[in-house]
N, C-alpha and C positions, 0 to 999 in steps of 0.2 A: 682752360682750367689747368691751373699747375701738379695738383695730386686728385686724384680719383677719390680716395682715401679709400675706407673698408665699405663692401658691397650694403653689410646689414648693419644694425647696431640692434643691443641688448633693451629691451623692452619691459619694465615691471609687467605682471599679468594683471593685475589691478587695472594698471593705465591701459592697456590692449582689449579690456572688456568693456572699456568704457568709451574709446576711440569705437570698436565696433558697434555699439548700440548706435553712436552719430552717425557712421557709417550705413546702418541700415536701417536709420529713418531717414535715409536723404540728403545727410550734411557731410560737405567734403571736410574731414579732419585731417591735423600732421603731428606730428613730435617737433616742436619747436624751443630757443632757448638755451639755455645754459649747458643743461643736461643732454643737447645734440652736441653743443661746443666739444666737451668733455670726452662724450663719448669718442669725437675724433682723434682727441689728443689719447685716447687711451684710459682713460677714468671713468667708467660708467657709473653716472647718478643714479638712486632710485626716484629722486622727485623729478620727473619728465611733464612740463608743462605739454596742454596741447591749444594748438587755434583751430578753431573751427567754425565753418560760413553759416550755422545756427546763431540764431539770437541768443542774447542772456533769458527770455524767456522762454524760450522752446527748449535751450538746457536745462531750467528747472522743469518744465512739464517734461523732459525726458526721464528725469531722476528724482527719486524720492528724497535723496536727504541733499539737500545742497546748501549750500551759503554763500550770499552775496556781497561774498571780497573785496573786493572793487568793480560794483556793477555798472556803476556810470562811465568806469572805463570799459566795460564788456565784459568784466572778469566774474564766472562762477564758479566756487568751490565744490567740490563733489564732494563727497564723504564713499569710500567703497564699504565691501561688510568689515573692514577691523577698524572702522572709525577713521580711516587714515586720509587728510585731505588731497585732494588733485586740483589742480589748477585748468581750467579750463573757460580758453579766451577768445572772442567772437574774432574776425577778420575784424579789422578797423585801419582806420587812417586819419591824419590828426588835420583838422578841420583849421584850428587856431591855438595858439599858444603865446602866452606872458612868459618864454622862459623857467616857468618853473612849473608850469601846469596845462596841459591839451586836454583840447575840446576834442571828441574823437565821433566819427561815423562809420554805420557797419555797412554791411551791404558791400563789401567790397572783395578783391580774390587777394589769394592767400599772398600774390607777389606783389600788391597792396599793401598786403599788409607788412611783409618783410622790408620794407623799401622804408616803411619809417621806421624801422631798428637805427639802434647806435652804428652800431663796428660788423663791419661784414662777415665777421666771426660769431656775430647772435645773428646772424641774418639767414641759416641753414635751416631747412626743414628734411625729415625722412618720414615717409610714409612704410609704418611694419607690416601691412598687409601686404602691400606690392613693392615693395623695398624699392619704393622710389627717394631719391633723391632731389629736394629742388633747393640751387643756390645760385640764384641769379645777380651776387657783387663776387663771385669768387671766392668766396671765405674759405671753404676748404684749401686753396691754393695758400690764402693769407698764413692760416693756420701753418702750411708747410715752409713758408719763406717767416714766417714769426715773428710775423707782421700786426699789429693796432691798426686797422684803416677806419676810416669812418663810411659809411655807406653814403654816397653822391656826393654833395659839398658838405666839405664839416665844416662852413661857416652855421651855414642854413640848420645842419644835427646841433652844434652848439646854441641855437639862438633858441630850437626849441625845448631844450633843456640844458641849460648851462650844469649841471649836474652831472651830464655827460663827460663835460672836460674832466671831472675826478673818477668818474671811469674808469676813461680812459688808462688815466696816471696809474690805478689800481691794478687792470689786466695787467699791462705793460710789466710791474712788477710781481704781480703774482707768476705770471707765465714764462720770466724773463725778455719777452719780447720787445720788438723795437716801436718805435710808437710813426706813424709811416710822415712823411716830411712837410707835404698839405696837412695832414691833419693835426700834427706839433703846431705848424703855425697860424691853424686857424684857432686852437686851444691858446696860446699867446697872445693873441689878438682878443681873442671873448673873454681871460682870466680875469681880467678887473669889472666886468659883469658880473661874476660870481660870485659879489658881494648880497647880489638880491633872493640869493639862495638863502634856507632859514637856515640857521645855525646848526640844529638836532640834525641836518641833509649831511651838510657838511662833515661832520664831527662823527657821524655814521660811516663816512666814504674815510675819514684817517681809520678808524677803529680798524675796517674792514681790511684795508689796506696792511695795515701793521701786521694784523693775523694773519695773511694770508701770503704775501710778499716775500717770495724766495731770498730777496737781501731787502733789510729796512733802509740801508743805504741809500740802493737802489730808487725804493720807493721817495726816498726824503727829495733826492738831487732830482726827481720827477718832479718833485712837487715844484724844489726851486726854480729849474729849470722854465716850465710851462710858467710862470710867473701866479700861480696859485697861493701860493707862500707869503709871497707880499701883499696878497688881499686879504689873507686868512692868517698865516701862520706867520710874520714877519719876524721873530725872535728866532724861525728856524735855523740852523744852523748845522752844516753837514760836514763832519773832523776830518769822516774818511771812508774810504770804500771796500764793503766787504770783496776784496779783488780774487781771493784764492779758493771764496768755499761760498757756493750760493745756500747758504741758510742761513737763520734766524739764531743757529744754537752758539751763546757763548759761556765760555766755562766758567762756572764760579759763582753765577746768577741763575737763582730759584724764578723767581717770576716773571720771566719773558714775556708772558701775557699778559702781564699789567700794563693798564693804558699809562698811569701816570710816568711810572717807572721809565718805561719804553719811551714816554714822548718828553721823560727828561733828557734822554742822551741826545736829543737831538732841538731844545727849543730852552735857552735861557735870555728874560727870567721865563719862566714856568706857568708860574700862575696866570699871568695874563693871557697866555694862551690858552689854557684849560677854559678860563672865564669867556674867553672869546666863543669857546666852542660851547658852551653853556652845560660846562661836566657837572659834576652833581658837585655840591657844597662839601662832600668830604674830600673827594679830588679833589678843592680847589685847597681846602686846608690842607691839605698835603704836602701841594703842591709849594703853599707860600712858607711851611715848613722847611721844604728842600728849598727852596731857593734864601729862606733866613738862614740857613747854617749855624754854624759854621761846619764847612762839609768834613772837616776831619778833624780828630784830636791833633794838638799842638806836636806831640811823639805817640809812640807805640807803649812807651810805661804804661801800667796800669794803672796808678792814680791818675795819670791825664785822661788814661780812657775812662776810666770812671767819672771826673770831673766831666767829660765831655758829652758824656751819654747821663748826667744828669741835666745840663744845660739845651739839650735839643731834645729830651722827653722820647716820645713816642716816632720822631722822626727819626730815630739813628739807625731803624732796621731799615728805611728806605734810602737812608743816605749812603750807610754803609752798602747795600747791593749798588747801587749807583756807581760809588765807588770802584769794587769790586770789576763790575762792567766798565769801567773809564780807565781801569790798570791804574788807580790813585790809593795803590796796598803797597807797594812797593818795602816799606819798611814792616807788614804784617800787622798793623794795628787792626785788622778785620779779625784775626786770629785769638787776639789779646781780648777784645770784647768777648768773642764769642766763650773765651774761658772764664769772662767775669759774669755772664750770663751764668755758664754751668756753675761756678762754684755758688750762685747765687747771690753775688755778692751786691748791697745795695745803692741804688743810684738815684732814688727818688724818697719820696718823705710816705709814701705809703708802703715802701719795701723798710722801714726802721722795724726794730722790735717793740717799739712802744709806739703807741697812740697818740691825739693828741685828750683823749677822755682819760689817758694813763699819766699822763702829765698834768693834767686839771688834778686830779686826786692827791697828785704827789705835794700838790701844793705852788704850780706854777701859776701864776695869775692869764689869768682870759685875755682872750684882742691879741694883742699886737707882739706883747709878751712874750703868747703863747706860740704865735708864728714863728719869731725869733728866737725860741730855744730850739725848735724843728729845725728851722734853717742850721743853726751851729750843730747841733746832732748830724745830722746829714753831711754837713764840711766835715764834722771828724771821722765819721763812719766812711765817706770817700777815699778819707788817708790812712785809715786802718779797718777794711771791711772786719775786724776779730773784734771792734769795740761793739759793736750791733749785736748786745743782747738787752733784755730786757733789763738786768739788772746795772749793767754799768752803765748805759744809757741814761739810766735814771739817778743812777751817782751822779753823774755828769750834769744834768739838768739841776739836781738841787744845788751842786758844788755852785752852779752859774745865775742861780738865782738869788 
């Protein structure tokens, strides 16, 4: 083993009182999962899943309020006294699997059960009553060399859940880590399976990825790389690499954390991809907004921004951030909107000062008429936001009628 790591790890007292009731009817529990992961690197979780060699029903006849989470995988929820759930999972081992779903059996030891983990870095357990340790792929070692391995052959970990290969790609970027050289190339080989994954799996593993991925770069050229991208994401396309600063922070963009925004800088067109992922119908409108453009006004004047930001509507705050994030401000028309926003100035037929129930009275005819004098309102009020009052507006209208 390459690093020992730290002797104890940090414990919720919730999770230690619930470990010990299994403990002292019988059942050998551990700390297993994410939240041991972490705790090595230094980040202690409070959600500490545990497994343990009771059944899913001897966990509920241990505990009064439980929920069963995923029972047919072994998984019960506990509920402690603040309502707060715990995770608590039988030993098992996977009997059979389609790649996207195992059949699992209990009855088995805890190194049973770590053996069908991903990445040897989920595959640690600590016991906090005897501060034992058990990490029988070396994961603590991986952890220190910063290393993605898969546990035994990652042909065999990918085939029983190809959802693993996006895992993988995930850690790797969240942790900065290297993804280990077997296990890149069994992910290569498996990547064009990962088509029979459902789309919500998929589209779950970018989200996650995005959030959490030290450089989205990073994580994008994972994606390429492993050949994930060309199953899923095939419009991806990676400019550049965040080389000098491992985060997510760039200046000048508010919403970093928007899926569509974020997975514009890296996938045109757009839309097809969102559609691919099955984002929700206002992503996907968005989406075919930012990719109809046109992405920037002709110049920085204010009548072009204005003109511009009436012709793309509702899409000019996500174009413009976009923008903004792509260094395509260069001449400040980001700056020029954002004064035509403050002075209020109008870009659309519902920012006029008149109606069109104020132009029916005034004496403009219904239909198409009616459309047509908004329109020309609007053109004029573009080239002189000072003509947008109610009174000259409707000069205007009757002059044109």
């Amino acid at each position: 083993m390459s690093d020992p790591g730290p002797r104890t790890m940090p414990v919720p007292a919730a999770v230690l009182d619930i470990l010990r009731r299994l403990e002292d009817a019988g059942y050998e529990t551990w700390c297993v999962g994410g939240a041991v992961r972490d705790a090595l690197l230094g980040n202690p979780q409070q959600d500490v899943d545990l497994a343990t060699a009771a059944t899913p029903a001897a966990v509920r006849k241990l505990f009064k309020r439980t929920i069963p989470v995923g029972i047919e995988h072994g998984t019960v929820g506990v509920l402690d006294d603040a309502g707060t759930l715990h995770e608590v999972t039988t030993f098992r081992r996977d009997v059979s699997t389609d790649g996207r779903h195992a059949v699992v059996e209990f009855g088995v030891s805890l190194d049973d059960d770590l053996a069908r983990r991903d990445f040897t870095i989920n595959a640690i357990a600590y016991h906090p009553l005897t501060h034992a340790w058990r990490d029988p792929f070396d994961g603590r070692g991986d952890l220190a060399r910063r290393l993605v391995r898969a546990v035994g052959l990652p042909r065999d970990r990918f085939r029983e859940d190809r959802l693993r290969i996006l895992r993988a790609l995930r850690f790797a970027a969240r942790f900065d880590f290297t993804i280990d050289g077997a296990t890149l190339a069994a992910a290569q080989d498996e990547a064009a399976a990962s088509t029979h994954l459902s789309a919500e799996r998929v589209r779950d593993e970018w989200v996650k990825g995005l959030a959490t991925a030290k450089s989205r770069d990073h994580l994008a050229m994972l994606w390429q790389e492993s050949g994930v991208a060309t199953a899923w994401l095939p419009e991806l396309h990676v400019r550049h690499r965040d080389s000098d600063s491992r985060t997510n922070a760039t200046p000048g963009v508010e919403s970093l954390d928007d899926v569509v925004l974020v997975t514009a800088r890296y996938c045109a067109p757009l839309e097809p991809a969102l559609r691919r992922l099955k984002c929700s119908n206002a992503d996907i409108a968005r989406a075919e907004a930012l990719d109809r453009g046109p992405r920037r006004p002709p110049s920085a004047d204010a009548v072009d921004v204005r003109r511009w930001m009436a012709g793309v509507g509702r899409a000019a705050s996500d174009l413009a951030q976009h923008a903004a994030w792509s260094g395509e401000d260069q001449d400040g028309w980001i700056g020029v909107m954002d004064d035509v926003r403050s002075r209020g100035d109008a870009t659309s037929r519902g920012e006029l000062a008149v109606s069109g129930t104020d132009l029916l009275d005034a004496g403009v005819g219904a239909g198409p008429a009616l459309g047509a004098t908004l329109a020309r309102l609007l053109d004029a009020v573009l080239d002189d936001p000072a003509l947008n009052t109610r009174e000259t507006l409707l000069a205007l209208a009757r002059r044109g009628s």
